[in-house]
C-alpha positions as CSV (number, residue, x, y, z in Angstrom):
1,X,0.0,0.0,0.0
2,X,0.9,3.7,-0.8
3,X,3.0,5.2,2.6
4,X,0.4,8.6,3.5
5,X,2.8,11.3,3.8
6,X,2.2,13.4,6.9
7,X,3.0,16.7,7.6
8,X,3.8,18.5,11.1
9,X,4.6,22.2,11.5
10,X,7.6,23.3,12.8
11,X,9.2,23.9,16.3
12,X,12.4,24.6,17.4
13,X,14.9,23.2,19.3
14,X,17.2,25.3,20.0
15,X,16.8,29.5,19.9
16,X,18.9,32.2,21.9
17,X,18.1,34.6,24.3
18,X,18.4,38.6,24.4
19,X,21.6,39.5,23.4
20,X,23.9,42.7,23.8
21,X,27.1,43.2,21.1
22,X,29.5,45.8,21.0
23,X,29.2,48.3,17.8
24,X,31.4,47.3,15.7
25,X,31.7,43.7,16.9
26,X,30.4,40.3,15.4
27,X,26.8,39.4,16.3
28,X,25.8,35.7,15.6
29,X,22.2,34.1,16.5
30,X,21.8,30.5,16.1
31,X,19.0,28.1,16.2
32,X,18.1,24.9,15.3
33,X,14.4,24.3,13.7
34,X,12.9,20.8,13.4
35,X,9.9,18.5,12.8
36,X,9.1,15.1,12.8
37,X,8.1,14.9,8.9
38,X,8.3,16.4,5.9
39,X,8.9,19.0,4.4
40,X,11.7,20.7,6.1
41,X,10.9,24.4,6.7
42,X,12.1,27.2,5.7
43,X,14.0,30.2,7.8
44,X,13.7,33.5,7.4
45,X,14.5,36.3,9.8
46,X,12.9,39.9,10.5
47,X,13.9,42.9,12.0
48,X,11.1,45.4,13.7
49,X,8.7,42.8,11.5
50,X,10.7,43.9,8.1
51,X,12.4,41.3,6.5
52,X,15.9,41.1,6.3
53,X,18.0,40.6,3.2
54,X,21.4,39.4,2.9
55,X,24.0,42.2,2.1
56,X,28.0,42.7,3.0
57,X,27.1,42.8,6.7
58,X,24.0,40.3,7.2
59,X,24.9,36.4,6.6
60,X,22.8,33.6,6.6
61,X,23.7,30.4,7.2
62,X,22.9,26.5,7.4
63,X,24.9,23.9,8.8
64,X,24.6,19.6,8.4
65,X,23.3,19.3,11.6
66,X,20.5,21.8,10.6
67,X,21.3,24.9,12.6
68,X,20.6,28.1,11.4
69,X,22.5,31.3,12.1
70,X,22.2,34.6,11.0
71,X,25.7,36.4,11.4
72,X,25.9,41.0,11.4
73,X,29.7,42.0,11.1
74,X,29.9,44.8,12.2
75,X,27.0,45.4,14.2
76,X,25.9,49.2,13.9
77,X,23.7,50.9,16.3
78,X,20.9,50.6,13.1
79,X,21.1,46.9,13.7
80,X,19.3,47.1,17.2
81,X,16.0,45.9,17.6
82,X,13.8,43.0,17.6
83,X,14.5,40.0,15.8
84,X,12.4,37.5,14.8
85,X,12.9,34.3,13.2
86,X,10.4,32.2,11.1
87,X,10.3,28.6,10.5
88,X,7.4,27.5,8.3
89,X,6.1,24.5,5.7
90,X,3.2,22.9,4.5
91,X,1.7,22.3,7.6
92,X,1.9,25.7,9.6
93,X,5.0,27.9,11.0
94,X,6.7,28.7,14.3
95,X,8.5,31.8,15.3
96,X,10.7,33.1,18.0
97,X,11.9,36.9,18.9
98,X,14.7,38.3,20.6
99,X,15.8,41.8,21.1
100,X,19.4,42.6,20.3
101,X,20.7,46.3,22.3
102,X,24.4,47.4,20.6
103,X,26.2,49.0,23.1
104,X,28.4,52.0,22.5
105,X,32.1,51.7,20.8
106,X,34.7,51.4,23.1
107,X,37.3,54.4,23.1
108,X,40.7,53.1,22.3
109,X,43.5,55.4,22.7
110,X,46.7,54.1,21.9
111,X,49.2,53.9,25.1
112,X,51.2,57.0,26.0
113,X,54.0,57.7,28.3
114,X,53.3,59.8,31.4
115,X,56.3,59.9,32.9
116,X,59.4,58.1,30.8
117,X,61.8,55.4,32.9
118,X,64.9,57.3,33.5
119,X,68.7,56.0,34.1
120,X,69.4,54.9,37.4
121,X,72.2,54.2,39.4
122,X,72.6,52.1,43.0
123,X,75.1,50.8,45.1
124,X,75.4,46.7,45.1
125,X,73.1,45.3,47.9
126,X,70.3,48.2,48.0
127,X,67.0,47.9,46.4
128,X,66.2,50.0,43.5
129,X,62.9,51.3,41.5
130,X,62.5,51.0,37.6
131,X,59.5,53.9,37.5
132,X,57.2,54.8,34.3
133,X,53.6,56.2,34.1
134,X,51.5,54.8,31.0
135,X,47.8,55.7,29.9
136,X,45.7,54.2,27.6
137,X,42.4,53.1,26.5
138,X,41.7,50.1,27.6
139,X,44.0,49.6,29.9
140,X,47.7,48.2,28.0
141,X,49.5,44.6,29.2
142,X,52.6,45.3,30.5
143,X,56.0,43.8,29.3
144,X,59.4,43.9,30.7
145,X,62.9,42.9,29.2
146,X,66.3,43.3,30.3
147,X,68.8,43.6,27.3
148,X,67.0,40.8,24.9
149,X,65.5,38.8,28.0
150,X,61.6,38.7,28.9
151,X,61.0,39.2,32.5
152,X,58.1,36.9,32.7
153,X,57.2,36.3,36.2
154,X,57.9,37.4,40.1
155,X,61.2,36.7,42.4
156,X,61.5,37.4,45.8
157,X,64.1,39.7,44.6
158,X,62.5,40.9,41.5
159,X,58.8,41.8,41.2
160,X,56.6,43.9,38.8
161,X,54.0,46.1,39.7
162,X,51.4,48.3,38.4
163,X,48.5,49.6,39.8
164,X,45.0,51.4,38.7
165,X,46.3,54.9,37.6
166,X,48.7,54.4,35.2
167,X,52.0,53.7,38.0
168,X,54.0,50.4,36.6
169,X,57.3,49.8,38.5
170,X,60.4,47.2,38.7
171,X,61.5,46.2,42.1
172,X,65.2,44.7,42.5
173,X,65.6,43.7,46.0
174,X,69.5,43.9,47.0
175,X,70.7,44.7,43.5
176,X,74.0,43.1,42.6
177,X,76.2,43.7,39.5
178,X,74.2,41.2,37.1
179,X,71.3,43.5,37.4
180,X,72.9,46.5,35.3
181,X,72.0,46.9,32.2
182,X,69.1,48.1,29.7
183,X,65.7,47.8,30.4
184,X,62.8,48.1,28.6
185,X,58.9,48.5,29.5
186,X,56.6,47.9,26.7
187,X,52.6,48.8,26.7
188,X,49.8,46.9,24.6
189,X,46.2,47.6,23.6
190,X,44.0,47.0,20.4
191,X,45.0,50.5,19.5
192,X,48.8,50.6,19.8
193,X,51.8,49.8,21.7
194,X,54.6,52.2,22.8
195,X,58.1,51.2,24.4
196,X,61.0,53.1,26.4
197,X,64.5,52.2,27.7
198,X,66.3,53.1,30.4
199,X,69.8,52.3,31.7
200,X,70.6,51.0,35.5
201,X,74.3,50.9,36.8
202,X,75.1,48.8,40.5
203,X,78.1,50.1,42.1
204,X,80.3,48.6,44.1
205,X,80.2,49.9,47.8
206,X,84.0,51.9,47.4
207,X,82.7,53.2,44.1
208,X,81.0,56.8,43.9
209,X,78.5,57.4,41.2
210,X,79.7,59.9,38.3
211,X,79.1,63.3,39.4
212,X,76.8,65.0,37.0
213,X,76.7,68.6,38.7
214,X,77.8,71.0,37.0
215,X,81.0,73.3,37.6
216,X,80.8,76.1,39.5
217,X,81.2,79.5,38.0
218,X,84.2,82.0,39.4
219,X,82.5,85.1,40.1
220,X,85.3,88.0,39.7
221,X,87.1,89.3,42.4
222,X,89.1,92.4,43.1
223,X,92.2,90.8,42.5
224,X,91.2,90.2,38.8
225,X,93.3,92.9,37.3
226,X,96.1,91.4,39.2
227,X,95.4,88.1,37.9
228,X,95.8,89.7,34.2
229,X,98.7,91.7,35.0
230,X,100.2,88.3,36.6
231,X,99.5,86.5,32.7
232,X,101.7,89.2,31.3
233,X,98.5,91.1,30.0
234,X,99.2,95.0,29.8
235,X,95.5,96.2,31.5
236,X,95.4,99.5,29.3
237,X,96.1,97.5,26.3
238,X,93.5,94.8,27.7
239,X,90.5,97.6,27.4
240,X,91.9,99.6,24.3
241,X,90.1,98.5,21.5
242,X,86.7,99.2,23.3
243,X,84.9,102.1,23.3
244,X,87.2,104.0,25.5
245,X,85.3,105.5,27.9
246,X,86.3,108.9,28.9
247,X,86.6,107.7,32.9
248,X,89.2,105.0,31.2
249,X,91.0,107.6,29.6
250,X,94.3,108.5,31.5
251,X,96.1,111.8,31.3
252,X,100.0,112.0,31.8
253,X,100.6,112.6,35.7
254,X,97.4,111.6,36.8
255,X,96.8,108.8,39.4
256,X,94.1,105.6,38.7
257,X,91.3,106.0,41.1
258,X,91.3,103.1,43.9
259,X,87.9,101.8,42.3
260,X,90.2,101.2,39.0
């Protein structure tokens, strides 16, 4: 005898909830229709009950094991709404909604140096501070090398901190000649990254640190005309080819003035 085909309208299985997506993110909804006879049904999807057509940035798609999923890259803030999807045949159709809310883009600034690490110096067996200040949007990962080395984790001598506003820091405990050298912190978000380098020297403890004052100026003195007389410097000849000022002007017989 003929087999009576039978019909049964659709249901689904499987259909997601509410969802929130960043703008400019990937939005995927999946679901999985299915009925107990022919014919399978058909999907189609709505937004604000208008249908919605496959372009650059809507996807539609249908996997073996009979899940459908409609994929937005990049969501805008035009894509938020109410979705509905419909699943229909012969026999009648099912739907489900969901409403999809695109939260604002995330502000990325690039990472930026507050305040620069600067070249240290310390005597062997003290502790000493690698400082730097970074900002950035969101907030950067953090890398530290010495020379060509990664510093990848915490010692009980050497540690790396940083804390909510931007303050990262290397801590050597007891520094000790090995320790000297270039370092470099490096910053990281989805919007840049930015490095500096500073240099640390350990002294030894007879050793004194270069002296980086500068020299003092000699402020004249009264005995300054002595001082040129004593180079072998004839003082009238010194100031001739100024302006010769009447007061320098000497006539035969006359005395210089104490001042002079």
């Amino acid at each position: 005898e003929p087999i009576q085909e039978r019909f049964f309208r659709p249901h689904f299985l499987q259909a997601p909830g509410d969802l929130t997506v960043q703008e400019g993110k990937l939005c995927r909804m999946d679901c999985k229709a299915s009925v107990s006879g022919l014919p399978t049904p058909d999907l189609s999807w709505q937004l604000n009950g208008r249908p919605i057509r496959p372009d650059s940035s809507h996807k539609m798609l249908v996997r073996e094991n009979g899940v459908h999923s409609l994929i937005i890259e990049p969501v805008t803030s035009r894509d938020a709404g109410i979705y509905t999807c419909i699943a229909s045949n012969r026999a009648g159709e099912n739907t489900f909604s969901l409403e999809l809310t695109v939260a604002a883009k995330e502000v990325q600034k690039a990472p930026v140096f507050i305040e620069k690490l600067q070249n240290t110096g310390v005597t062997e067996g003290f502790p000493v501070r690698l400082e730097c200040r970074i900002s950035g949007e969101p907030s950067p990962q953090i890398f530290w090398k010495k020379e060509n080395e990664s510093l990848t984790y915490n010692t009980d001598r050497v540690s790396m901190h940083q804390d909510n506003y931007g303050y990262i820091c290397l801590l050597i405990q007891g520094a000790t000649k090995e320790d000297a050298g270039w370092y470099t912190v490096s910053a990281k978000n989805e919007a840049g990254i930015v490095s500096c380098t500073a240099r640390l020297d350990v002294y030894t403890q007879w050793q004194q640190p270069p002296q980086t004052t500068k020299p003092k100026k000699v402020r004249p003195s009264a005995s300054r005309y002595a001082a040129l007389c004593d180079q072998g410097l004839d003082i009238k000849a010194a100031f001739q080819p100024e302006a010769n000022p009447v007061h320098l002007t000497m006539q035969p017989g006359l005395v210089e003035s104490d001042d002079l």
